[in-house]
C-alpha positions as CSV (number, residue, x, y, z in Angstrom):
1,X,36.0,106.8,4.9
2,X,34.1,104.6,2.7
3,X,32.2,101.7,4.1
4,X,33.1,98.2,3.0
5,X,29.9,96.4,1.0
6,X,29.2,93.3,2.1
7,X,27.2,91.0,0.1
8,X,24.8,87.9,1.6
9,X,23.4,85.6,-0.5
10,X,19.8,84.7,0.1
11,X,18.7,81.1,-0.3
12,X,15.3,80.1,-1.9
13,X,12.6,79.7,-0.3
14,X,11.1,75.9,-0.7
15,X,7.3,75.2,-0.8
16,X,6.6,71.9,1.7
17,X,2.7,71.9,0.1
18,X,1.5,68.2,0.8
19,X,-1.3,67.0,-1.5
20,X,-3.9,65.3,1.1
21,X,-5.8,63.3,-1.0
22,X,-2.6,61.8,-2.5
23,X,-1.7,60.9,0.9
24,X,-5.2,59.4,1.9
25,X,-4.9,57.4,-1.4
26,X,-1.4,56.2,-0.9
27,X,-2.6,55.0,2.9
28,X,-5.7,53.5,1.6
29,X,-3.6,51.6,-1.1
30,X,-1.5,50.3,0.8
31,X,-4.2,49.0,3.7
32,X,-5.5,47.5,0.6
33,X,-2.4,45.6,-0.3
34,X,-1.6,44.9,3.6
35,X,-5.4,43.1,3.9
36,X,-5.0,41.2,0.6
37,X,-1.7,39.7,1.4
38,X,-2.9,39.0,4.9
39,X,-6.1,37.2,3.5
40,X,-4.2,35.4,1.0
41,X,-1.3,34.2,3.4
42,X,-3.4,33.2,6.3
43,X,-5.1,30.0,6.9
44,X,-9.2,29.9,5.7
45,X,-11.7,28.5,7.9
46,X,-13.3,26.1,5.7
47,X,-17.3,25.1,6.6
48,X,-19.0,21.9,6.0
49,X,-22.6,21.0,6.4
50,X,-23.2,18.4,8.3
51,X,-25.9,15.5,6.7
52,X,-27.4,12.4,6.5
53,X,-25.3,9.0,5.5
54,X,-23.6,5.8,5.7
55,X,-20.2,4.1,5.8
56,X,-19.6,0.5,5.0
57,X,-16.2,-0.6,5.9
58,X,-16.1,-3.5,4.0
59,X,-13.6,-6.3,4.4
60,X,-12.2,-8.6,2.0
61,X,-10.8,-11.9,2.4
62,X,-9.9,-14.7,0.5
63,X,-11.2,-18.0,2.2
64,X,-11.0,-21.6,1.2
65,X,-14.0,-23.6,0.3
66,X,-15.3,-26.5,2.5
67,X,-17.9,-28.6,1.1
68,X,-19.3,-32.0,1.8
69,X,-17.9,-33.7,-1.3
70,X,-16.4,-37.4,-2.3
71,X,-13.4,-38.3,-4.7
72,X,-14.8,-41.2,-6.9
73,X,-11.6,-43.7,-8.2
74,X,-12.0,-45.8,-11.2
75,X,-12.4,-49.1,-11.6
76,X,-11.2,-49.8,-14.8
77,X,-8.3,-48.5,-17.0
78,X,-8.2,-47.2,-20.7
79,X,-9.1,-43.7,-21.6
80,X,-11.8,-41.6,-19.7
81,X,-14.7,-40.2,-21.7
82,X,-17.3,-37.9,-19.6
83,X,-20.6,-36.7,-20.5
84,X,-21.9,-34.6,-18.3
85,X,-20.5,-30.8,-18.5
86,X,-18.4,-29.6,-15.2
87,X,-20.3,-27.9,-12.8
88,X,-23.7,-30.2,-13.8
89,X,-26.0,-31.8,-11.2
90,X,-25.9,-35.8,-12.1
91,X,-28.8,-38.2,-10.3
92,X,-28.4,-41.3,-8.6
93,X,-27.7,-43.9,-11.8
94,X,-27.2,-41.2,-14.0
95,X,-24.4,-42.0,-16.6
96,X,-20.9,-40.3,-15.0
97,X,-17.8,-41.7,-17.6
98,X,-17.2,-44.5,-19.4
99,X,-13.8,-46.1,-20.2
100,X,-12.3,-47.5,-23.7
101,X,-10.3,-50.0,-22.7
102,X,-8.8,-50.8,-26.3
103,X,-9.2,-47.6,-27.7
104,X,-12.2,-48.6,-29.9
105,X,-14.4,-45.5,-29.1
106,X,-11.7,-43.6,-30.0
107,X,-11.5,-44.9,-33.6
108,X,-15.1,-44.3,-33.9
109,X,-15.3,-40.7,-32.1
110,X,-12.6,-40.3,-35.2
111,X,-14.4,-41.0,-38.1
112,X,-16.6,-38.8,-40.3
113,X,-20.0,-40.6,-39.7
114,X,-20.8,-38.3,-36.7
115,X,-20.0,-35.3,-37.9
116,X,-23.6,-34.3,-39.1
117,X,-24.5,-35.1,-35.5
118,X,-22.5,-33.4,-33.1
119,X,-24.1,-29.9,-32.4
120,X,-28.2,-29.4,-33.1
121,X,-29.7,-25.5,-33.3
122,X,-30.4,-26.3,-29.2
123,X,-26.8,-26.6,-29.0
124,X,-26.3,-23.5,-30.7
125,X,-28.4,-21.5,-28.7
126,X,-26.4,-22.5,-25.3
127,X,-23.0,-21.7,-27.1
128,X,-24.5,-18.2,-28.2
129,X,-26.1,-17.5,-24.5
130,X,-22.7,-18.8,-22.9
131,X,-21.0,-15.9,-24.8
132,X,-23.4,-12.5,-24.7
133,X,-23.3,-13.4,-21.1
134,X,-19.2,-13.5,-20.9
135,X,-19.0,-10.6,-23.0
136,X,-21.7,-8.5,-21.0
137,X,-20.6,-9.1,-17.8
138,X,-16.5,-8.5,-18.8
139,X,-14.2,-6.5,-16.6
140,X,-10.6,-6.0,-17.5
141,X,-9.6,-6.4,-13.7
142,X,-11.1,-9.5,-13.3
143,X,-9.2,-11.1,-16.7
144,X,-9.3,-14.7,-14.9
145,X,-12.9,-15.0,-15.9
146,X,-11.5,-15.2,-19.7
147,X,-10.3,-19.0,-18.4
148,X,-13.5,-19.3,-16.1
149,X,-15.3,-19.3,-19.7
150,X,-12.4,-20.8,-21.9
151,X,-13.1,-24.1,-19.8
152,X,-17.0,-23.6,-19.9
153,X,-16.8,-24.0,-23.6
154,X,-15.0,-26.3,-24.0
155,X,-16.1,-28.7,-21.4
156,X,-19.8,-28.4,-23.0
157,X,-18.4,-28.9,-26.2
158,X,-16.8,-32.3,-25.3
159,X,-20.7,-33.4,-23.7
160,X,-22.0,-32.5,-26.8
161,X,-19.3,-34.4,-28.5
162,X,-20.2,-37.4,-26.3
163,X,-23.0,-37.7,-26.3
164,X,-23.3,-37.7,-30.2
165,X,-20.6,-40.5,-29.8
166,X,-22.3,-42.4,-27.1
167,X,-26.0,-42.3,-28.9
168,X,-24.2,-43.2,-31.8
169,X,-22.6,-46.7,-30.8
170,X,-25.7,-48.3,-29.3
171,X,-25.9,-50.5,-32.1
172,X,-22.2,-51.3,-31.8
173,X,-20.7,-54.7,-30.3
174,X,-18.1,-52.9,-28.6
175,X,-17.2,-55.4,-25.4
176,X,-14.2,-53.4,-24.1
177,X,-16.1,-50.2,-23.5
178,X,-17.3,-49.9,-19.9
179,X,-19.8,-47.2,-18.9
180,X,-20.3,-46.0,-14.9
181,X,-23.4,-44.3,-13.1
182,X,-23.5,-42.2,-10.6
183,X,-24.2,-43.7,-7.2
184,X,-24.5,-40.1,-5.7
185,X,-26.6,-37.6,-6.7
186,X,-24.5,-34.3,-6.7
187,X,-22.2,-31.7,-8.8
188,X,-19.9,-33.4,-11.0
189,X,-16.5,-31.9,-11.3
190,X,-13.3,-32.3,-13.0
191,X,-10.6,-32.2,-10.4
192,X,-9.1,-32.7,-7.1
193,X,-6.2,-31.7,-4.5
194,X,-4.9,-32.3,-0.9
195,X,-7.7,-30.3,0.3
196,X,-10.3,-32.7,0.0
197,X,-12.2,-33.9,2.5
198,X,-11.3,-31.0,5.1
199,X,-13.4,-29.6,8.2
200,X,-13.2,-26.3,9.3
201,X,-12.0,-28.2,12.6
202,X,-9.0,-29.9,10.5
203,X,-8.1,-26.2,9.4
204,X,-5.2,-24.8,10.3
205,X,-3.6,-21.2,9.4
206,X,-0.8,-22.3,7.4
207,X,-3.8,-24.1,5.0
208,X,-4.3,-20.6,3.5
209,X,-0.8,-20.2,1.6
210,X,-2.7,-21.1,-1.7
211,X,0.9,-22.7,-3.1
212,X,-0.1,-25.6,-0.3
213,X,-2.9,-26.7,-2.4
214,X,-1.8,-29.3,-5.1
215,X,-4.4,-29.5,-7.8
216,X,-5.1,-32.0,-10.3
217,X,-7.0,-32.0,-13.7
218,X,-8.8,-34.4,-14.9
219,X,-9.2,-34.2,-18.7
220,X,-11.4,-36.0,-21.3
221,X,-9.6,-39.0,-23.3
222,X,-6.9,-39.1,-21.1
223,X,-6.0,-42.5,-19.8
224,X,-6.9,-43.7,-16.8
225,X,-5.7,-46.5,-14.3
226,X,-7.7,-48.6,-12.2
227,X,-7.7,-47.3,-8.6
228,X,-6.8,-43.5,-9.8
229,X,-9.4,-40.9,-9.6
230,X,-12.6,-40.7,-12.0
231,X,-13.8,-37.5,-11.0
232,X,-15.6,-35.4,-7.7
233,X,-18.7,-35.0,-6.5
234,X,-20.0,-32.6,-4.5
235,X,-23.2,-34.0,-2.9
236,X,-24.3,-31.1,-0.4
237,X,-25.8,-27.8,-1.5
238,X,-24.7,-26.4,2.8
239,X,-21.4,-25.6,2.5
240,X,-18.7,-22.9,3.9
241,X,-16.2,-20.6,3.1
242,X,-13.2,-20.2,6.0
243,X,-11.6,-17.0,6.2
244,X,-8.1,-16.2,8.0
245,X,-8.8,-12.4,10.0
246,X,-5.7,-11.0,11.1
247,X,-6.7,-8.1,12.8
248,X,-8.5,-9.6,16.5
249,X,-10.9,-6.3,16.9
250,X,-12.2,-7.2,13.3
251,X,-12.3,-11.0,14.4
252,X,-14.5,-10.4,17.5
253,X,-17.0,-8.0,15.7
254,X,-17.7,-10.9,13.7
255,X,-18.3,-13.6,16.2
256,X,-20.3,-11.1,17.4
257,X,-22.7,-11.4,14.4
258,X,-25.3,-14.3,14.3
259,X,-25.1,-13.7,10.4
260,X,-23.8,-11.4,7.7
261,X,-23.6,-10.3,3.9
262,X,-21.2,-11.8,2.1
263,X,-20.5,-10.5,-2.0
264,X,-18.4,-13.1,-4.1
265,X,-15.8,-11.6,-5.6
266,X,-15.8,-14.2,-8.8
267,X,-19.5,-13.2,-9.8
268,X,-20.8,-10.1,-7.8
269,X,-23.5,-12.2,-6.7
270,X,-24.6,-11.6,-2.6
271,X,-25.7,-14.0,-0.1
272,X,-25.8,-14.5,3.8
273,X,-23.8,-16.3,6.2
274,X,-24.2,-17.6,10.0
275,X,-21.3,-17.0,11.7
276,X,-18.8,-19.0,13.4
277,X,-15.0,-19.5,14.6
278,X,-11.9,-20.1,16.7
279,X,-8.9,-18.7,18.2
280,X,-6.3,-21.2,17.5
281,X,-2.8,-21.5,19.8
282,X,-0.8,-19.3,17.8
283,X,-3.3,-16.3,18.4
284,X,-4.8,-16.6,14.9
285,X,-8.7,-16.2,14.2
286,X,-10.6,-18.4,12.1
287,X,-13.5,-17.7,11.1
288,X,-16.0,-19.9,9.1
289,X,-19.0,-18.7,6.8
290,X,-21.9,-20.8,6.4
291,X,-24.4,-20.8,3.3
292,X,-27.1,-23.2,2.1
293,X,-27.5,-21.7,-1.3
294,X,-24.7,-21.3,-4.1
295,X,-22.5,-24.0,-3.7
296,X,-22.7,-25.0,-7.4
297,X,-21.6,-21.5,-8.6
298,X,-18.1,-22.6,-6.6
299,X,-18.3,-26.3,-6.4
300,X,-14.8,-26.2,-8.9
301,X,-13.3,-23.6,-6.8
302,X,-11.0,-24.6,-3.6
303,X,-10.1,-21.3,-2.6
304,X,-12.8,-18.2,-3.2
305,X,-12.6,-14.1,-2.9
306,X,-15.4,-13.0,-0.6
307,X,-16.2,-9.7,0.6
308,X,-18.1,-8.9,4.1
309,X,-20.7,-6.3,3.6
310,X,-21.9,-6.1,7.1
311,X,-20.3,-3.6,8.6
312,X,-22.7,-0.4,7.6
313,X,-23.5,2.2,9.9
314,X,-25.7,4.9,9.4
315,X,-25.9,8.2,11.3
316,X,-24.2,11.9,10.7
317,X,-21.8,12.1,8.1
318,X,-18.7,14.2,8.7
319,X,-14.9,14.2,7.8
320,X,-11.9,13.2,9.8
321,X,-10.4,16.1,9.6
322,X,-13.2,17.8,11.4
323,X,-12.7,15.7,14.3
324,X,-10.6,16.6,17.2
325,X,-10.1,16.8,20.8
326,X,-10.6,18.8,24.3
327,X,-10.0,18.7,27.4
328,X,-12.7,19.9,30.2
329,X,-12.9,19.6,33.8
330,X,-15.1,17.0,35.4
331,X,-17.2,18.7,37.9
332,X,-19.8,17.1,39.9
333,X,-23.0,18.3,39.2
334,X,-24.2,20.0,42.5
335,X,-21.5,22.6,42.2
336,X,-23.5,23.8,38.7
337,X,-26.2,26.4,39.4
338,X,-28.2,28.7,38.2
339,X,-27.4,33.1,37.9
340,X,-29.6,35.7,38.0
341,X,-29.8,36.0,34.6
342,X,-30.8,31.6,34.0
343,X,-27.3,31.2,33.2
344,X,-25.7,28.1,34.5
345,X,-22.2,28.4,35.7
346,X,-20.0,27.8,39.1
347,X,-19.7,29.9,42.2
348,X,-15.9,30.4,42.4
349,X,-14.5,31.0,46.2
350,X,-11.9,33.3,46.0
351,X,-9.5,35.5,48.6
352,X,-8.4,38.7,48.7
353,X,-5.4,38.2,51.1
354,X,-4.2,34.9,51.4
355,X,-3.2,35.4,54.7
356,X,-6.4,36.7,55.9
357,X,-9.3,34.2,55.9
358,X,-11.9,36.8,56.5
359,X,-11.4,38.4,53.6
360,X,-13.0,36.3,50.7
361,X,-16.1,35.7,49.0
362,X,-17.5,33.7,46.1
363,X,-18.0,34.8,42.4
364,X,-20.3,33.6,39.7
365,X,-18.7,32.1,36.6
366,X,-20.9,31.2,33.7
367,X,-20.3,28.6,32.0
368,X,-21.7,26.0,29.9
369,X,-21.6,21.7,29.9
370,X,-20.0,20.2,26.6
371,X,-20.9,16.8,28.1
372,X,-22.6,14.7,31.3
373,X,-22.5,11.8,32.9
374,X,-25.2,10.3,35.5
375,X,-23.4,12.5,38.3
376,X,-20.7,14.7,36.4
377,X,-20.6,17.8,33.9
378,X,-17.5,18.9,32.0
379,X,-16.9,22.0,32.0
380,X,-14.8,24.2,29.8
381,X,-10.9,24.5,30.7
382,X,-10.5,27.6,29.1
383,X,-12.6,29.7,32.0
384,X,-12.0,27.1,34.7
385,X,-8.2,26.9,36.3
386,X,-6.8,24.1,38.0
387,X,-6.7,24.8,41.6
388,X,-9.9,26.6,40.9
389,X,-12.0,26.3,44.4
390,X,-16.0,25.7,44.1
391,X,-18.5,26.2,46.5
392,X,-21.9,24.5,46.4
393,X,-24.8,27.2,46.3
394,X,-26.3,27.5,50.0
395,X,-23.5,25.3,51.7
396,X,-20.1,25.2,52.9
397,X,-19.1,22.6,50.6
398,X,-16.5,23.1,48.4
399,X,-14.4,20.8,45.4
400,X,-11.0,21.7,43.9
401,X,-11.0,21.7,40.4
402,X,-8.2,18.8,39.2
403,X,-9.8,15.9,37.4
404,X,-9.7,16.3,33.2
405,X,-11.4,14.3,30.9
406,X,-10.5,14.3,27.3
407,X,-13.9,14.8,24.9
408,X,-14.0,13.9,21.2
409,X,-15.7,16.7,19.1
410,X,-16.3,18.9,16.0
411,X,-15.8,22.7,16.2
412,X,-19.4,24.1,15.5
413,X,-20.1,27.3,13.7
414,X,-24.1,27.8,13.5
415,X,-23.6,30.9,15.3
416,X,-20.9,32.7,13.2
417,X,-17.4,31.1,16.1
418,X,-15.9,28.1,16.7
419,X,-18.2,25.9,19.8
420,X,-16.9,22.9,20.6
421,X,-19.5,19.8,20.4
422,X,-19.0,16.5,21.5
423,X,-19.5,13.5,19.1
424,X,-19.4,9.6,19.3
425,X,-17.8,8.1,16.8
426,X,-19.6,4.8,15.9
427,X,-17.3,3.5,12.6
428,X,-15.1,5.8,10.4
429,X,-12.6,5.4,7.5
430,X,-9.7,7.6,6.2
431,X,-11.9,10.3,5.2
432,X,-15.3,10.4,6.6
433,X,-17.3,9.3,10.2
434,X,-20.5,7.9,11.3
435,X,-21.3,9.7,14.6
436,X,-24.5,9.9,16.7
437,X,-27.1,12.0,15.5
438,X,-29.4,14.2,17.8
439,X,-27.2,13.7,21.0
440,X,-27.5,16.4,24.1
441,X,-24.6,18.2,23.7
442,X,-23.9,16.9,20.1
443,X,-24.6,17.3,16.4
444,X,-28.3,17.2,14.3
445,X,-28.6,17.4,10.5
446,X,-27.5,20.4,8.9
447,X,-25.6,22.0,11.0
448,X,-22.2,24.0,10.1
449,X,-18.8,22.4,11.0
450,X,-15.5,23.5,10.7
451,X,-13.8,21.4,8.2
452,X,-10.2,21.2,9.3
453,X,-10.1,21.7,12.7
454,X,-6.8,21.9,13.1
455,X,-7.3,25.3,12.0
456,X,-9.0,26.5,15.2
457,X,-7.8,27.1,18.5
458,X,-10.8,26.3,21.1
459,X,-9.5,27.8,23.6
460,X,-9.1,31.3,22.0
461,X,-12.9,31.6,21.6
């Protein structure tokens, strides 16, 4: 009997050799990749140094002009000629205007035999000052200057023009031509409005809409009726500049200030101020700035653009966005002592069985003050519980932690973490604040900050 053959097919054999070093490289790549991401996603803790520096908050207002001054009416009519240029300081029976009553000056002002006259190499030299000094002193933002020395000019160039006229008609019968001195010494000007003649007292909110004040101009060789006005004189170099402050904090630092450091607006210029004002019955501050110096740079203007430059502090400069806040328990200060090591901390009573009195006994805690007061430490939140019990060192005494106190601080990072230190803020803006330098528990020069703070947790440190 044969036997039946039976075939099996045999399957191959397949090598599972691993390359080690291929693996390593392939784990060390992608812990590579994994830590770059990571760094790349994840928020940076940016450092600043703290230094040295100053903050001026500067406020700007604009304020109208009060000034001793005196509207002077004609007594004639015909057509006004002036010969003093706006602005200039006349004397007590110095010539102010004249009036043509015909015309006749006129005529004469018109013909050629003045001509060679009119403007002498002195002249000259004014018109060519007038204008380097425009031109140096030019900004684009400030283009109303442009008409500030549009009406310098010319106004000069009609004294000039007078006074050739006037020096030339001495010899001239001219009966209908009536000439008027000063009877005030003062600054002559040009103009008037509804605002002359106010106090500070008269003042009222409303006066600062600048569309209330109704100007007039008065020109050369206009004509003039008897009774209307000649021109204004300004005849007192104290005068004031009342300002309108809306915000009442801002209001009451100033009244605070016996005097402060105004810059004008108009011509950069600086100057100091004594300090005065009211609270009127609608709840709006006036305040009124007093100078003995100037006036004649502003005697044409009714209202005027002043800056306060007062408000400077100097101390440590850091940002805003440094600042922040915690929270730490207020602990009276003879529950603080000292450990074995010098450490100062609290002696915590605790209980092993709440239901057994007996069994308890106090630990030590170290921890450190942020802050003090004449009786008081605060202590960090972040150790210390609520409910916490403290026992005074060699007495029965004990106090329940509760009472919180909210610190302003900066995170500090001399030591390579995040410590909270508490500053006082003495003036800041949207970007940087003045604190106290060289506190207790706060900041000195040079030291690292964190620079957003926002990015750090205290109480995970």
């Amino acid at each position: 009997m044969k036997k039946r053959m039976s075939w099996r097919l045999k399957r191959p054999k397949i090598s599972m050799h691993i390359d080690i070093g291929m693996l390593i490289f392939f784990i060390i790549l992608v812990y590579i990749l994994f830590s770059v991401i990571s760094y790349v996603t994840s928020d940076k803790t940016e450092v600043y140094e703290v230094r040295m520096g100053t903050l001026s908050y500067n406020e700007s207002y604009r304020g109208i002009a009060i000034r001793q001054e005196s509207l002077v009416k004609s007594a004639y009519s015909g057509k006004v000629n002036y010969y003093n240029r706006e602005g200039d300081r006349v004397k007590v029976g110095g010539l102010a205007y004249s009036v043509d009553e015909k015309g006749e000056l006129a005529d004469y002002a018109d013909s050629d035999q003045l001509a060679k006259d009119y403007y002498t190499d002195k002249d000259l030299n004014l018109f060519r000052n007038q204008v380097i000094s425009f031109v140096s002193d030019f900004d684009s933002s400030r283009f109303f200057t442009v008409y500030d020395f549009k009406s310098a000019s010319a106004s000069q160039a009609q004294k000039i023009s007078n006074r050739a006229v006037l020096s030339g008609i001495k010899d001239l019968k001219l009966t209908t031509l009536r000439t008027v001195k000063a009877k005030e010494t003062g600054s002559i000007v040009y103009s008037y409005d509804n605002y002359n003649g106010m106090t500070f007292k008269s003042l009222s909110a409303k006066d600062f809409d600048s569309s209330a004040c109704k100007k007039a101009q008065l020109r050369d060789g206009a004509k003039i009726s008897a009774g209307k006005p000649a021109y204004r004189i300004v005849t007192d170099e104290n005068w004031s500049v009342a300002i309108k402050v809306t915000d009442p904090d801002s209001a009451k630092r100033l009244m605070k200030e016996d005097f402060v450091e105004v810059r004008f607006l108009k011509n950069d210029h600086t100057s100091w101020a004594s300090v005065d004002g009211r609270e009127d019955k609608d709840g709006n501050w006036l305040i009124n700035l007093s100078f003995t110096n100037s006036m004649e740079n502003f005697c044409m203007d009714r209202f005027v653009d002043v800056e306060i430059l007062s408000n400077e502090k100097k101390g440590l400069k850091v940002p805003v966005s440094s600042i922040t806040e915690g929270e730490f328990f207020v602990v009276p200060k003879d529950y603080v002592t000292k450990g074995t090591n010098n450490q100062q901390g609290v002696l915590i009573r605790y209980y092993t069985d709440a239901g057994d009195a007996g069994s308890s006994g106090t630990q030590f805690i170290p921890t450190l003050p942020y802050s003090e007061t004449e009786n008081s430490y605060y202590l960090d939140n972040s150790v210390l519980k609520e409910g916490m019990i403290l026992e005074k060192k060699d007495s029965q005494d004990q106090y329940t932690l509760s009472k919180k106190k909210t610190l302003s601080g900066v995170y500090y990072i001399n030591k390579g973490y995040p410590d909270f230190r508490q500053v006082t803020v003495n003036m800041q803006d949207d970007e940087y604040a003045i604190v106290e330098p060289n506190e207790l528990y706060g900041l000195q020069e040079y030291d690292y900050i964190v620079l957003h703070a926002d990015t750090v947790s205290f109480n995970n440190y």
